[in-house]
C-alpha positions as CSV (number, residue, x, y, z in Angstrom):
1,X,90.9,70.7,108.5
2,X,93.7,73.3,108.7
3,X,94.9,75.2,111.3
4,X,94.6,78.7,110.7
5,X,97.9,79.3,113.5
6,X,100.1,77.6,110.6
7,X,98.7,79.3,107.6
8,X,101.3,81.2,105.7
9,X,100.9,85.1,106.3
10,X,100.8,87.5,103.3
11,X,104.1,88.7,102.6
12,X,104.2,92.5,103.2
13,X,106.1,95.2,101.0
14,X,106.6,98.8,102.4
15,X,107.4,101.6,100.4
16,X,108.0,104.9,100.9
17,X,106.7,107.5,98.4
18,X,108.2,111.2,98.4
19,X,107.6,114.6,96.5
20,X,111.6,114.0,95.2
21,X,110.4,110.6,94.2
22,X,107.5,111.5,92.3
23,X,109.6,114.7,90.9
24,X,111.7,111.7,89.2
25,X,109.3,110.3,87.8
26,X,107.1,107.3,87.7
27,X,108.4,104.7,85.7
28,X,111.0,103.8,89.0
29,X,107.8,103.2,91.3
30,X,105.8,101.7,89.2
31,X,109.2,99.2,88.0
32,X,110.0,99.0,92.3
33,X,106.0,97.9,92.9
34,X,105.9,95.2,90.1
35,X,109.2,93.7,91.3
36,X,107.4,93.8,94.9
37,X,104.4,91.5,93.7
38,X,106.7,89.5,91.4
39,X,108.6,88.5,94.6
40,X,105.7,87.7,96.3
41,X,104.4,90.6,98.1
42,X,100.4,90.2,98.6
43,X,100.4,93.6,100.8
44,X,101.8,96.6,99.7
45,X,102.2,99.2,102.6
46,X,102.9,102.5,100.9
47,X,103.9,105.5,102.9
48,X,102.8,109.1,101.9
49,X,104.1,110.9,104.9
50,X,106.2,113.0,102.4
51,X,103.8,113.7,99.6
52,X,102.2,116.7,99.5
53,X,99.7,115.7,96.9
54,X,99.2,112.6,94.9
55,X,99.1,112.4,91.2
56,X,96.1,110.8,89.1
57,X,99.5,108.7,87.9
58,X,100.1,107.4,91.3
59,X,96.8,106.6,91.7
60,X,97.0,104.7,88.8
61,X,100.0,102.8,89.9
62,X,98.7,102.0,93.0
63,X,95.4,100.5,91.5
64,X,97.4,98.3,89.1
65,X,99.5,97.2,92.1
66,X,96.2,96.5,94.1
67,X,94.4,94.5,91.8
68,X,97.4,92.2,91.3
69,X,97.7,91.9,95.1
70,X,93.8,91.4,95.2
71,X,93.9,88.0,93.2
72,X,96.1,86.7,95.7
73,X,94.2,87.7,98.9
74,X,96.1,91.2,99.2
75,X,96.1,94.9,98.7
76,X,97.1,98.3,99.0
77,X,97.1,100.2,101.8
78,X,98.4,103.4,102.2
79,X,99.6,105.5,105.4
80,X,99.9,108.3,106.9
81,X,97.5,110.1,104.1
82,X,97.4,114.4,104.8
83,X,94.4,115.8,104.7
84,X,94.2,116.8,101.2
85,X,95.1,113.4,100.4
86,X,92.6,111.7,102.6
87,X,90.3,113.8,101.1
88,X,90.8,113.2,97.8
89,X,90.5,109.5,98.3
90,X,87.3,110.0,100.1
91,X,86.2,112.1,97.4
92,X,87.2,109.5,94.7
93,X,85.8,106.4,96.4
94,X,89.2,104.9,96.9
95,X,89.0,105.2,100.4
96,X,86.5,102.0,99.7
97,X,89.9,100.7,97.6
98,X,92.9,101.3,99.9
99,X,93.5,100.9,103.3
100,X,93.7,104.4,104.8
101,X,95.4,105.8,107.4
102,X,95.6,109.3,107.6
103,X,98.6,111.2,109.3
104,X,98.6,112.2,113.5
């Protein structure tokens, strides 16, 4: 039987997503997340604190993220969500998705 205190532990990515970011562009996140899971990464941690709103886009990149990170016992989680965001995720059904964790 194995013991559960020497099993490996997911191997967590965190990455910070900002209006400037998104004002670039997608293609750069969605290039910096798939080099994340092709390294290894089972968790994605992706902070919002400096989003204003998020994009249907986003969404979409973080959903193609999370179902890779799925098949290997992973996810998405996102933190720090405003309210508008939170909302639209609860409004969505992605709250069920993503780990949420809205801002202080």
């Amino acid at each position: 039987m194995p013991n559960p205190a020497h099993s490996p532990l997911p191997q967590k990515a965190i990455v910070t997503v900002t209006d400037a970011l998104l004002a670039e562009g997608l293609t750069g996140l969605r290039w910096q997340l798939r080099d994340l899971v092709m390294d290894g990464a089972c968790l994605v941690v992706v902070d919002v604190s400096d989003v204003d709103q998020i994009s249907s886009t986003l969404l979409a990149a973080l959903l193609d993220t999370h179902r890779v990170c799925r098949r290997r016992g992973g996810g998405v989680a996102i933190l720090h969500a405003n309210r508008k965001t939170a909302e639209l995720l609860q409004r969505t059904g992605l709250d069920k998705v993503f780990a949420v964790e809205e801002a202080a």
